[in-house]
C-alpha positions as CSV (number, residue, x, y, z in Angstrom):
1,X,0.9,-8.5,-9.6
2,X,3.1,-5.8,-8.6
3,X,4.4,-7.7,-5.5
4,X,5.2,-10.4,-8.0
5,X,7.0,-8.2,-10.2
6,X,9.3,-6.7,-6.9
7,X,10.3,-9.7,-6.0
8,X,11.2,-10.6,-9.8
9,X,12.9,-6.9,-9.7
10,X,14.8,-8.5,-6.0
11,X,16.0,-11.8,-7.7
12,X,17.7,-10.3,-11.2
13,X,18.8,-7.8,-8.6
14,X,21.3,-10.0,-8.3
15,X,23.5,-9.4,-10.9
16,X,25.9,-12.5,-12.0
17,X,23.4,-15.1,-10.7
18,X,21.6,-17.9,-11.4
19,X,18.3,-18.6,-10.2
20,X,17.7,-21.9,-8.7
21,X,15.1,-24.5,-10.2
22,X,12.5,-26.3,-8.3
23,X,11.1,-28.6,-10.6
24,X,7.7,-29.9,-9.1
25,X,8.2,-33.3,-7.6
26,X,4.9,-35.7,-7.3
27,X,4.3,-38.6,-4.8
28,X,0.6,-38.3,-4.4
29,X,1.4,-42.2,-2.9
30,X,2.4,-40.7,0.3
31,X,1.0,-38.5,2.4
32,X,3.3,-36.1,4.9
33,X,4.0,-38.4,7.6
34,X,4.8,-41.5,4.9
35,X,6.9,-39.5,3.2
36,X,8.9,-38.3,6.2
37,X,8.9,-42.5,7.2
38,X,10.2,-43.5,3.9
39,X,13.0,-41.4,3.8
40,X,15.2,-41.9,7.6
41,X,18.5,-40.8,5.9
42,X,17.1,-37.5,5.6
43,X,13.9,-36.9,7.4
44,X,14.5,-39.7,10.5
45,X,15.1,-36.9,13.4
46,X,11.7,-35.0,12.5
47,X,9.7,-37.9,12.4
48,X,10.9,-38.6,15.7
49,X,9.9,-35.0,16.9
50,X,6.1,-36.0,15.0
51,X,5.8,-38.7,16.7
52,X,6.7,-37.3,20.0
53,X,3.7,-34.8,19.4
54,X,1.3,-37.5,18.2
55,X,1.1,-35.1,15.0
56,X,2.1,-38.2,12.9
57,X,-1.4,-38.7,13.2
58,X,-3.5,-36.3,11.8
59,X,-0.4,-35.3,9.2
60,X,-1.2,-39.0,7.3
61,X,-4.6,-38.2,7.2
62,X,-6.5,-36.0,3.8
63,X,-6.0,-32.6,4.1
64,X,-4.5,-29.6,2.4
65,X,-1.3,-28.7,4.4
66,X,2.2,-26.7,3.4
67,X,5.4,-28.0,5.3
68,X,8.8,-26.9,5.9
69,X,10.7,-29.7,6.5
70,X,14.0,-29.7,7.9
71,X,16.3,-32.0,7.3
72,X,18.3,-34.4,9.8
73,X,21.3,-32.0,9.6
74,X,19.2,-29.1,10.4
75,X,17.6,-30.7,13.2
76,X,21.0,-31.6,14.5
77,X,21.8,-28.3,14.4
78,X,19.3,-27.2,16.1
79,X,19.8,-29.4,18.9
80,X,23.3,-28.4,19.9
81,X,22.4,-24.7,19.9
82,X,20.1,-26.1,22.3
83,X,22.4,-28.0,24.4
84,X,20.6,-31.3,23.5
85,X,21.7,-34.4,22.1
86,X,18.5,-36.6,21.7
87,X,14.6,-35.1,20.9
88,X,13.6,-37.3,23.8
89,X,15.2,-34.2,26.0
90,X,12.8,-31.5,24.6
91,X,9.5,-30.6,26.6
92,X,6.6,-32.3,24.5
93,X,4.9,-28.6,24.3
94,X,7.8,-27.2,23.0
95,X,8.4,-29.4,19.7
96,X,4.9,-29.2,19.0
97,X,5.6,-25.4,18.6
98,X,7.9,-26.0,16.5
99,X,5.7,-28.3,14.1
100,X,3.2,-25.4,14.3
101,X,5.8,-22.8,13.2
102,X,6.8,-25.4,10.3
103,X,2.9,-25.8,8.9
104,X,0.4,-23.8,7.2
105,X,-2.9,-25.5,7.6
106,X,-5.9,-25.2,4.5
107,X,-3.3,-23.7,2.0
108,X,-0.8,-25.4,-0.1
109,X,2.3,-22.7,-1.5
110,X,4.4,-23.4,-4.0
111,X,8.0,-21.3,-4.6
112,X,6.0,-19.9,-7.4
113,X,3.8,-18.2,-4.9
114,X,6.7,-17.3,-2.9
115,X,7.2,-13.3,-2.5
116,X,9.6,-10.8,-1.1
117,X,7.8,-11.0,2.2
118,X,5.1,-12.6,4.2
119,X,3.5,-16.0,3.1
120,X,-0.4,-15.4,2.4
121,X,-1.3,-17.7,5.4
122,X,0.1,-18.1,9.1
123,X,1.1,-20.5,10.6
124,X,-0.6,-23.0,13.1
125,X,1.7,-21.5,16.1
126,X,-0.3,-17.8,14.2
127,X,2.6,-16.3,13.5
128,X,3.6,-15.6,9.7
129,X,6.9,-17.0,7.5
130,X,8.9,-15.0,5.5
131,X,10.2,-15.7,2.2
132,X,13.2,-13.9,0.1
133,X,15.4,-14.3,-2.4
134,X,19.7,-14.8,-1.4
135,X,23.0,-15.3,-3.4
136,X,24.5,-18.3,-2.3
137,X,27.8,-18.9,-4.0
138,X,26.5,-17.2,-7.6
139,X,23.3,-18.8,-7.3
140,X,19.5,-17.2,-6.0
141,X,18.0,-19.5,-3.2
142,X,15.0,-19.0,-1.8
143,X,15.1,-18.6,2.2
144,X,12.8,-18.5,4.6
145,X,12.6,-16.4,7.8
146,X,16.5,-14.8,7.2
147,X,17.1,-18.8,8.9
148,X,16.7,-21.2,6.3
149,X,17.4,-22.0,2.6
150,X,15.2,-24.1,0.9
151,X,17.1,-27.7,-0.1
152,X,14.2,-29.4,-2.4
153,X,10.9,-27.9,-2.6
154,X,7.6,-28.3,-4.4
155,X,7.3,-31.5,-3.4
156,X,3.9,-32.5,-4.0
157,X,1.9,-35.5,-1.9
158,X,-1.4,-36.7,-1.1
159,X,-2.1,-34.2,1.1
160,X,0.2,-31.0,0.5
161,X,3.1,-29.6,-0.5
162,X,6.3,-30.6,1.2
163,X,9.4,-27.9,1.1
164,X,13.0,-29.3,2.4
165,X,15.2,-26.5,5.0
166,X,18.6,-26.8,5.9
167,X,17.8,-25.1,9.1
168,X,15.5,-25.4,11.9
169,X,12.8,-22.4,11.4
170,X,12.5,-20.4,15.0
171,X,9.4,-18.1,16.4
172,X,9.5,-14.6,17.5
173,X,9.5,-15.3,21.1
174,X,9.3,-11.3,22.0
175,X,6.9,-8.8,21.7
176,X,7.5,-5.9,19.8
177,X,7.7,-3.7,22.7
178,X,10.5,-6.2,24.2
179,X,12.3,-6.2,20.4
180,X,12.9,-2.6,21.0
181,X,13.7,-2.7,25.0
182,X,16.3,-5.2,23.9
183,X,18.1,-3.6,21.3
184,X,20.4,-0.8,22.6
185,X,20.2,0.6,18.9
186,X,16.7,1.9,20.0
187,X,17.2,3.5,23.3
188,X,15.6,7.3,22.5
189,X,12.6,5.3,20.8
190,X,12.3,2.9,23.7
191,X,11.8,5.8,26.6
192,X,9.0,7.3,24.5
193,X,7.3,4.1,24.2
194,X,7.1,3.8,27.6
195,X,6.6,7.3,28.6
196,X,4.0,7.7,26.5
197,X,2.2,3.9,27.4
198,X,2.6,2.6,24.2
199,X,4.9,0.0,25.5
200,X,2.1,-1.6,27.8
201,X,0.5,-1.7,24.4
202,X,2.8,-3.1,22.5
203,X,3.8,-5.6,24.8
204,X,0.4,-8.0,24.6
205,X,0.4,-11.5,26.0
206,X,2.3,-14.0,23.4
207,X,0.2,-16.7,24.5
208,X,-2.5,-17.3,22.2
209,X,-4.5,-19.2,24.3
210,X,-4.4,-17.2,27.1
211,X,-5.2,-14.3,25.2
212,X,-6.8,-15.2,22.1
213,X,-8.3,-11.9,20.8
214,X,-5.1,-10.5,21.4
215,X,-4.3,-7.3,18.9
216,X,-1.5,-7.1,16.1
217,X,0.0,-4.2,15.4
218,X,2.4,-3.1,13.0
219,X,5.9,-0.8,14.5
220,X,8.1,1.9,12.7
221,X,11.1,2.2,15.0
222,X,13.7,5.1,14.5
223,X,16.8,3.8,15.8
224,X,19.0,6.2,17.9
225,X,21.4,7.2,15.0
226,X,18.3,8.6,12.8
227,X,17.7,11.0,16.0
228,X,21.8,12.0,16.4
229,X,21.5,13.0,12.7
230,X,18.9,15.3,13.0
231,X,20.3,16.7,16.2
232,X,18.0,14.8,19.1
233,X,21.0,13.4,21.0
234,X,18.8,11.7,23.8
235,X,15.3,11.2,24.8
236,X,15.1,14.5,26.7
237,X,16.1,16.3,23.2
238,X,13.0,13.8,21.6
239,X,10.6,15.2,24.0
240,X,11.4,18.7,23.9
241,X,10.8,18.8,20.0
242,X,7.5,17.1,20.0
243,X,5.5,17.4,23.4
244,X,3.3,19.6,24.7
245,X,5.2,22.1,26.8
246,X,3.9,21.1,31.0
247,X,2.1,18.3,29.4
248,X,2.4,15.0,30.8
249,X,2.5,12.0,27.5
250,X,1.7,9.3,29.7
251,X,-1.9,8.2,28.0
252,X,-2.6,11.3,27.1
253,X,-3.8,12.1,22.9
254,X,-3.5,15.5,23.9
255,X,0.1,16.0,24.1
256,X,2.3,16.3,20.9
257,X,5.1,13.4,22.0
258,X,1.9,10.7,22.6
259,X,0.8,11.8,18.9
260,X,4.5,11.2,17.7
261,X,4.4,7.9,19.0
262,X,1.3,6.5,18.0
263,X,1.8,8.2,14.8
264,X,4.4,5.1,14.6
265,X,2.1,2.5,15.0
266,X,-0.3,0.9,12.3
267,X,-2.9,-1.5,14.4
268,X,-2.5,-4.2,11.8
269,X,0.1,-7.3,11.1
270,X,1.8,-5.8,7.6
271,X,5.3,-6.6,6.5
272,X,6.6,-4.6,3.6
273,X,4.8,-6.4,1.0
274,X,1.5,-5.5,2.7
275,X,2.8,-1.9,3.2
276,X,2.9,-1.7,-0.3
277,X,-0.2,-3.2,-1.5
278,X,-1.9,0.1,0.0
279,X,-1.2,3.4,-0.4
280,X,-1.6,4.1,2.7
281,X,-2.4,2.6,6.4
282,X,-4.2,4.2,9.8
283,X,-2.3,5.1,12.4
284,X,-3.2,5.0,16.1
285,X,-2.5,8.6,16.4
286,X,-5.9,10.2,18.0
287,X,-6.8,12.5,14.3
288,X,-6.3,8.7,12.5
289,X,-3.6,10.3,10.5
290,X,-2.1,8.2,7.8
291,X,1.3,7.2,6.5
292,X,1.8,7.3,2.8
293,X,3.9,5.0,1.5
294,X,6.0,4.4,-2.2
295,X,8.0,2.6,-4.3
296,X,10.7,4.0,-5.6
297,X,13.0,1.3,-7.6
298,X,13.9,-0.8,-4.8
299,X,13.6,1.3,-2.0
300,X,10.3,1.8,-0.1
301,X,9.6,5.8,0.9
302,X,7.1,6.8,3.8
303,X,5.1,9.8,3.4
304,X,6.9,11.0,0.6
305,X,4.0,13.4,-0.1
306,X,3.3,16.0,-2.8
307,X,0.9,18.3,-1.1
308,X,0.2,21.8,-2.3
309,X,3.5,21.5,-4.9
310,X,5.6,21.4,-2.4
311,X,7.6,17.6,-2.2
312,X,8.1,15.8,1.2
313,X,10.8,13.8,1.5
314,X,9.5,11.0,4.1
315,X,11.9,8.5,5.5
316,X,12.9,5.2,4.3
317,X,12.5,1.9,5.3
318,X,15.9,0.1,6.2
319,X,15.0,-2.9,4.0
320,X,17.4,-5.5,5.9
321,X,16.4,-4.6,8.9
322,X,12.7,-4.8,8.9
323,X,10.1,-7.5,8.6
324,X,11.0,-8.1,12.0
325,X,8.1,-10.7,13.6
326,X,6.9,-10.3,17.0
327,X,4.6,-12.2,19.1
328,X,2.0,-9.4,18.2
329,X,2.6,-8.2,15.4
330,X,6.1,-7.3,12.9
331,X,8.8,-4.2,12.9
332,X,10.3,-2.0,10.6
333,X,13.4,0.3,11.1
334,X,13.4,3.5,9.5
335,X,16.3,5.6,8.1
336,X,14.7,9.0,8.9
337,X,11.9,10.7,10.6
338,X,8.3,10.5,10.1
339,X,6.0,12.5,11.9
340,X,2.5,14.0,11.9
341,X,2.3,17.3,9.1
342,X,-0.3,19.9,10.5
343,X,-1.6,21.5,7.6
344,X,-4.9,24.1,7.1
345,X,-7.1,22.4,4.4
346,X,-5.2,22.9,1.2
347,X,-6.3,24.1,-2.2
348,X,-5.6,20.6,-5.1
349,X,-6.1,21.3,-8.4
350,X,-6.0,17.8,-10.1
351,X,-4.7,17.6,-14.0
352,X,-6.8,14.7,-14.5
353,X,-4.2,13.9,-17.6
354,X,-1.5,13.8,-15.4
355,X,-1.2,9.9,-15.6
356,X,1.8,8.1,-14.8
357,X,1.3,6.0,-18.0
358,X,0.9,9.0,-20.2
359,X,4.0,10.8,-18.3
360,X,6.6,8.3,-19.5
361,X,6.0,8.4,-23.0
362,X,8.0,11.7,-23.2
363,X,7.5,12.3,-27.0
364,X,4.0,12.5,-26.5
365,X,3.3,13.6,-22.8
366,X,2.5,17.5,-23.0
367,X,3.5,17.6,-27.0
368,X,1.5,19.8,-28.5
369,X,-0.6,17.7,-31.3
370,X,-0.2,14.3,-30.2
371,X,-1.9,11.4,-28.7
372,X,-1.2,8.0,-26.7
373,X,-3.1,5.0,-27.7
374,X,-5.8,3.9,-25.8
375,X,-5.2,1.8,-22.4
376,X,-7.0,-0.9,-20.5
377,X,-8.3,-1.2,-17.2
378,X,-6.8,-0.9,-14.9
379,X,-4.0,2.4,-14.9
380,X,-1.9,2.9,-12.0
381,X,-4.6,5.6,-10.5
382,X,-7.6,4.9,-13.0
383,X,-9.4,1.6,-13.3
384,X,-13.2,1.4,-15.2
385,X,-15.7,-1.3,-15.6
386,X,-16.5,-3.0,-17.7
387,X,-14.5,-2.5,-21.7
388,X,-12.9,0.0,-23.2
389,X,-10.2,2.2,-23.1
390,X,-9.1,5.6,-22.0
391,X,-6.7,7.3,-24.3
392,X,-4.6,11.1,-23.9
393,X,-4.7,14.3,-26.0
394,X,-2.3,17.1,-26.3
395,X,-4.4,19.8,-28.4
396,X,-2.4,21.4,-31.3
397,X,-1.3,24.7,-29.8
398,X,-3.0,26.1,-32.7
399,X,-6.7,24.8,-32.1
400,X,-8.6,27.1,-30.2
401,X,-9.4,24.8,-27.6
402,X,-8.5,25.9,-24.2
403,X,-7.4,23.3,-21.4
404,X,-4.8,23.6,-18.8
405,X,-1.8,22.3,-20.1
406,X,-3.7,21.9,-23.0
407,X,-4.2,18.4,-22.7
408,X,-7.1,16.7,-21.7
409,X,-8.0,12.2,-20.9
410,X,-10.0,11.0,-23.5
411,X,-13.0,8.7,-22.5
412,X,-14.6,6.9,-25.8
413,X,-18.1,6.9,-24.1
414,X,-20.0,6.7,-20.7
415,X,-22.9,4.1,-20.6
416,X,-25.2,3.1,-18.0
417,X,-25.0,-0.7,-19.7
418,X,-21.7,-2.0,-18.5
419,X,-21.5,-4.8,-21.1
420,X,-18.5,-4.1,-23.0
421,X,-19.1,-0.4,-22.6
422,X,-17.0,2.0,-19.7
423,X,-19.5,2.4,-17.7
424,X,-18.0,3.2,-13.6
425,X,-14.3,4.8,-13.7
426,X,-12.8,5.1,-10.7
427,X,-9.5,7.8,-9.7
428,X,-7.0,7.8,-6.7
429,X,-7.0,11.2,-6.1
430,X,-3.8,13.1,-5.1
431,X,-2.6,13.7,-1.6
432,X,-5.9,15.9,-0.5
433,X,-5.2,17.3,3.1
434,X,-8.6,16.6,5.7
435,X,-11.3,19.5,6.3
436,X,-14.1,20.6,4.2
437,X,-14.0,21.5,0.3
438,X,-16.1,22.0,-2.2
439,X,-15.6,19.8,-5.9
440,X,-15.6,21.5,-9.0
441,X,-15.3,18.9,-12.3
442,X,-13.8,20.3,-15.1
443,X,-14.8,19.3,-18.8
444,X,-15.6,20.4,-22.2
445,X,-18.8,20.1,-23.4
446,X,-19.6,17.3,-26.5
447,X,-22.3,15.9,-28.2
448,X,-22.6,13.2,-25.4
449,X,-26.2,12.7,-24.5
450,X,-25.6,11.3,-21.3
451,X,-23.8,12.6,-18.0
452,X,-22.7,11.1,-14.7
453,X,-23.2,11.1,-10.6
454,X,-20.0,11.3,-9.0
455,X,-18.6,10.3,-5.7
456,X,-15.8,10.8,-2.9
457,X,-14.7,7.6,-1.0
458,X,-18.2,6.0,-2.0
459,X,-20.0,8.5,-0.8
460,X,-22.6,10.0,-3.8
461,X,-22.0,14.1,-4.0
462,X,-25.3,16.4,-3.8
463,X,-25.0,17.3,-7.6
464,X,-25.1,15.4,-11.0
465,X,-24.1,15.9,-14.1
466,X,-27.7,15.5,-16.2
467,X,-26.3,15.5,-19.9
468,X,-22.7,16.0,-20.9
469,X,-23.7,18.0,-24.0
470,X,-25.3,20.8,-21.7
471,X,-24.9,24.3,-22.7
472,X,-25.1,26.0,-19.1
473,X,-23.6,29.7,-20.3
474,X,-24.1,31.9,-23.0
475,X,-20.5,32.6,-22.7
476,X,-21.3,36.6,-21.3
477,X,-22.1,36.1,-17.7
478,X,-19.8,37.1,-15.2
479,X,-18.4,35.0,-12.5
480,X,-20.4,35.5,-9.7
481,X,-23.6,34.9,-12.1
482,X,-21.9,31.4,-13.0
483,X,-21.5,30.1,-9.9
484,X,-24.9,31.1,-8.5
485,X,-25.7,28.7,-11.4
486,X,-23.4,26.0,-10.2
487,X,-20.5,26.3,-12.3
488,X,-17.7,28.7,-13.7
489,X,-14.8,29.6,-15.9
490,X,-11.6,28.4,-15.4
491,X,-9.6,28.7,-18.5
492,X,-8.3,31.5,-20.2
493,X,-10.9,30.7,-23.1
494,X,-12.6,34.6,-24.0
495,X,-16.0,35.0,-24.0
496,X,-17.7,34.9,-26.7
497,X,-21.3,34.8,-28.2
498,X,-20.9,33.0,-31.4
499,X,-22.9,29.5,-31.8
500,X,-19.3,27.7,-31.7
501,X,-17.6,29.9,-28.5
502,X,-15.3,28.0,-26.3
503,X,-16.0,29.7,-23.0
504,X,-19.5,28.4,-22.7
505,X,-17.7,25.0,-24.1
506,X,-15.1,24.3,-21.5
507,X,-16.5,24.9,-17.7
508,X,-16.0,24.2,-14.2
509,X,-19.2,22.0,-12.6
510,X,-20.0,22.3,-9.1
511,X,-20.6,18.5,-7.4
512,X,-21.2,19.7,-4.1
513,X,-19.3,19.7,-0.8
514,X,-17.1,16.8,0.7
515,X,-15.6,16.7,4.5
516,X,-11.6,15.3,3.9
517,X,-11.7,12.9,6.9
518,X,-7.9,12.1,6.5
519,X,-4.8,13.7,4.8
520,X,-4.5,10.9,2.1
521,X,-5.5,9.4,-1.2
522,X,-8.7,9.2,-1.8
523,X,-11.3,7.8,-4.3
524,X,-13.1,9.5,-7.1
525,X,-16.0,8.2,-8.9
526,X,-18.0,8.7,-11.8
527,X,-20.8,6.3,-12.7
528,X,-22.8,6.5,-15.8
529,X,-26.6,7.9,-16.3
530,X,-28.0,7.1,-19.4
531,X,-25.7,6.9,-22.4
532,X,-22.8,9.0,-23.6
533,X,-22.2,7.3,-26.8
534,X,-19.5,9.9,-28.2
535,X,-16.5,10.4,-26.7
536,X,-15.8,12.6,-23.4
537,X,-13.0,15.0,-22.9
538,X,-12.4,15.3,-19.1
539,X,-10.0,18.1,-17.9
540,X,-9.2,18.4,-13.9
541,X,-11.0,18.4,-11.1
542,X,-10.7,21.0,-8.0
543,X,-10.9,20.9,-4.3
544,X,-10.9,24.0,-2.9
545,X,-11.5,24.8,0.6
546,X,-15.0,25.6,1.9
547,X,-13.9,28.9,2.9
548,X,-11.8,29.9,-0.2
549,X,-13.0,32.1,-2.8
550,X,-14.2,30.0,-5.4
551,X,-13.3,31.8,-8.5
552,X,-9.7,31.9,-7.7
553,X,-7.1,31.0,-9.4
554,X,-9.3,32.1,-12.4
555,X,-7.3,30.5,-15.2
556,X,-5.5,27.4,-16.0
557,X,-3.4,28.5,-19.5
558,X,-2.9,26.0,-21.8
559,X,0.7,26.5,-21.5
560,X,0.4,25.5,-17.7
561,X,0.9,28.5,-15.7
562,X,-2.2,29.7,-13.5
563,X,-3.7,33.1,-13.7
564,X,-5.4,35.1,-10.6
C-alpha cells in the first residue's frame, strides 16, 4: 500500500496535469500473435521480428503473458539507430532478446499495478522493467524503462495483457561494475572498486546461460562531486580517510577502505521501491552492517538514524539518477556519504507511546488529560493479531499516576484466544546499536489476570510475565533488593506503603538478556498467556547494555526529563 500511495504522491506531483486514462480494452478473440496479425498498420514490423524468432508460435497458444508492444514507428526507430533498414538484417539471437526483454511470462500487469519502480516480475531475458509516471505536454503518461511511453494499454486478449510503446524497450547490456568504469562522473568510486576487488565482483558474467546462478547485487555509487564536497579531491584523499594505515584493501575485510566499499553493496536486486519496502537491507561489509533507509515526502534518506538522541543525517538518493539496471543487478547514485558508524553498545530507552500516529494529532500528543481513539492493526511500528484496537493516554497532570512523559499506549486486553481478541502485538523497535543488553519492560500494574512471553527478533526471552496484576514490591525495598528480584523502579513515583501506592504499581520487569546482532530495527514481541481481559497500560521498554549499571537513569518524570 505505501508503494501505491508514492507513486499516487509522484503522479499529482505533477502540478497542472492530467492523468492519462487507459480504459481496459477486451479481445479475448485473439490471442497475442492474432492480435499483432490483425492489426499490420500498426503492429506489421514486430510480427515480422516474431516470426523471425519462431515465437509466433508459442505466443498464439493459452498462457498468461504481459507484452510491451512497440509499434511500427518504434520499431522503425529502432532500426535506424541501428543502422538497419529491414528486420531480415538482425542476427536471429539478437531479436529474440529483444522479445524476451518485451515479455513477462506467468503474470499479467495492468497500469493499475504499475508503480514508481520495478514491475513485480522479470522479464524472460531476467532482467526487470521499470515503470514511472512523466508530463508529456500537460498530461501524466506512464513510461517504461526512462525509453518508452505507453500508447494504448490494458489491452486484454485470450492469453494476456497487451500494452502499446512508442519506443523500442533496450537491456542493460553492462554490468554494474562496467556502469561505473564508464561513467567519468564516478572515477574516485571506480578506483576503490577495483582496489578493493569489488569490481571483479561486480562485474559477473551477463550471460545467463553461461552462468546461471549468477548473483545480483544492488550498488550505491557516490559520484566524484559528493567526494569534492566533502573535501576528498581524488582517490588517494578516499583512501587516506578510510583505510587501514600500511594495510593493503585488496580482498582484505580487515582494512577500513574494503569495509567502505562493501558497505555500498546490498547482495540483492532492489530498486527504490524495494529499498523502501524494508527498513533496512544487509550489506556485504564483513560485521553485516545495515543501511537504514526513509521516506521523507518525496525524497528517500539513507541511514538517517536516531541513535542515542543524537540525529544522523544519511545521504540521499539522487532519484533521476538511480534505478539504473545492470546485467547483475541495479544502481543508485547518492548525493552524500554513507559509511559504516562504529559505536559501543548504546543505552535505548523506548517511549513505547511515542507512535507516529499518536505524534501528529498535536492537540492530543503529550496533552495532559487527553486521549486518541483507538486504532487498527496495523500502525506504522505496531501491528497485532487478531481484533481490536490500541488507543493513547496522556494522564491528567493531576492524577497521581507516574509515567514518563506521563503518557502511556493503551491495550484493551491480552488473550491467549486470538478470535476477535489482541492476542500477539508486535513492535519495530528504534535504531538499537549491536552487542549485548539486558530488557527491562516497563508497565503499571492492573487487574489483568493474564501476562505475556516476550521476544527479540523471534527469539523467546528467558523470563515471562506470569500475571499482569502482580504485586512484586511492597513499595519499601531498595533498588539493589528489586532487581535481585527481577525488576525495579523507574519513575519518580515515592514509595509508599499504603494498599493503593504507586511505586509498587508502576515497575521496570526484567525479560532477560538479548545479543544485538546488527545496528538496526528490530522486532519486539509480546504473545499472550492466558487472558488479560481488562485493559493494559504499557509504558517503555529499556535496553541497557550488559555492562551498564542497571538502576541508572533512575527516573523517567512525567514531565519528560530523566533523573540520575
Amino acid at each position: 500500500m505505501l508503494l501505491l500511495l508514492f507513486c499516487s504522491a509522484a503522479v499529482i506531483y505533477l502540478t497542472g496535469c492530467k492523468k492519462q486514462v487507459y480504459p481496459p480494452l477486451t479481445d479475448t478473440e485473439f490471442n497475442i500473435t492474432g492480435y499483432i496479425e490483425n492489426d499490420p498498420a500498426d503492429f506489421s514490423l514486430f510480427d515480422q521480428i516474431l516470426q523471425k524468432t519462431g515465437y509466433d508460435g508459442f505466443l498464439q497458444a493459452y498462457g498468461e503473458y504481459t507484452i510491451f508492444v512497440p509499434n511500427n514507428s518504434a520499431v522503425n526507430l529502432y532500426m535506424k539507430s541501428k543502422g538497419k533498414t529491414s528486420i531480415d538484417q538482425f542476427n536471429v539471437d539478437s531479436l529474440k532478446n529483444l522479445v524476451k526483454y518485451h515479455l513477462i511470462q506467468n503474470d499479467t500487469i495492468t497500469t493499475d499495478l504499475f508503480i514508481d519502480g520495478k514491475l513485480r516480475t522479470p522479464t524472460l531475458l531476467n532482467q526487470y522493467l521499470t515503470t514511472g509516471v512523466v508530463n508529456v505536454n500537460g498530461t501524466s503518461s506512464y513510461i517504461v524503462n526512462g525509453q518508452a511511453l505507453i500508447l494504448h494499454s490494458n489491452i486484454s486478449l485470450g492469453n494476456g495483457i497487451l500494452h502499446v510503446i512508442d519506443h523500442v524497450l533496450q537491456p542493460a547490456t553492462s554490468t554494474l561494475a562496467q556502469l561505473i568504469d564508464l561513467n567519468s562522473k564516478y572515477t574516485i568510486f571506480d578506483q576503490a572498486l577495483k582496489e578493493t576487488g569489488f569490481y571483479d565482483t561486480l562485474n559477473v558474467a551477463a550471460n545467463v546461460a553461461a552462468n546461471p546462478n549468477r548473483a545480483y547485487f544492488t550498488l550505491f555509487a557516490e559520484p566524484d562531486s559528493v567526494y569534492e564536497s566533502i573535501g576528498i579531491p581524488n582517490f588517494a584523499a578516499l583512501q587516506t580517510k578510510y583505510s587501514t594505515p600500511g594495510s593493503n584493501p585488496l580482498h582484505n575485510p580487515n582494512d577500513g577502505l574494503y569495509d567502505y566499499v562493501a558497505y555500498h553493496i546490498l547482495a540483492e536486486d532492489s530498486y527504490l521501491t524495494d529499498i523502501l519496502s524494508k527498513p533496512s537491507h544487509v550489506t556485504l561489509s564483513p560485521g553485516q552492517d545495515v543501511i537504514s533507509d526513509v521516506l521523507q515526502n518525496t525524497t528517500i534518506q539513507l541511514d538517517y538514524d536516531l541513535i542515542n538522541g543524537v540525529q544522523y543525517p544519511g545521504a540521499s538518493v539522487d532519484r533521476p539518477h538511480s534505478n539504473i539496471p545492470a546485467t547483475n543487478g541495479v544502481m543508485h547514485s547518492l548525493l552524500g556519504d554513507i559509511f559504516i558508524k562504529v559505536f559501543p553498545p548504546t543505552e535505548v530507552d523506548w517511549d513505547l507511546a511515542d507512535q507516529p500516529e499518536f505524534r501528529k494529532q498535536t492537540s492530543i500528543f503529550r496533552q495532559a488529560g487527553k486521549s486518541a481513539v483507538g486504532i487498527a492493526s496495523p500502525m506504522t511500528n505496531i501491528s497485532w493479531v487478531s481484533g481490536g484496537s490500541i488507543s493513547y493516554t496522556c494522564e491528567p497532570a493531576n492524577n497521581g499516576t507516574y509515567f514518563w512523559w506521563n503518557d502511556v499506549l493503551v491495550l484493551p486486553e491480552l488473550r491467549s484466544t486470538p478470535t476477535g481478541h489482541i492476542s500477539d502485538v508486535v513492535f519495530t523497535t528504534p535504531v538499537i546499536v549491536k552487542g549485548k543488553y539486558k530488557v527491562w519492560f516497563e508497565y503499571q500494574r492492573t487487574s489483568a489476570t493474564g501476562g505475556g512471553q516476550f521476544y527479540f527478533d523471534g527469539n523467546p526471552l528467558q523470563n515471562v510475565i506470569p500475571q499482569f496484576s502482580v504485586i512484586y514490591s511492597n513499595g519499601t525495598d531498595s533498588g539493589p533488593v528489586l532487581e535481585s528480584k527481577g525488576i525495579k523502579r523507574y519513575t519518580e513515583a515515592p514509595p509508599s506503603t499504603t494498599s493503593n501506592n504507586v511505586y509498587s504499581n508502576t515497575f521496570g520487569f526484567y525479560l532477560g538478556v538479548v545479543n544485538v546482532l546488527t545496528t538496526d530495527h528490530h522486532k519486539f514481541e509480546v504473545v499472550a498467556i492466558g487472558t488479560s481481559n481488562s485493559a493494559l497500560t504499557w509504558d517503555m521498554v529499556q535496553f541497557l547494555p550488559i555492562d551498564q549499571n542497571q538502576e541508572e537513569p533512575r527516573y523517567f518524570n512525567r514531565d519528560g526529563t530523566i533523573g540520575y
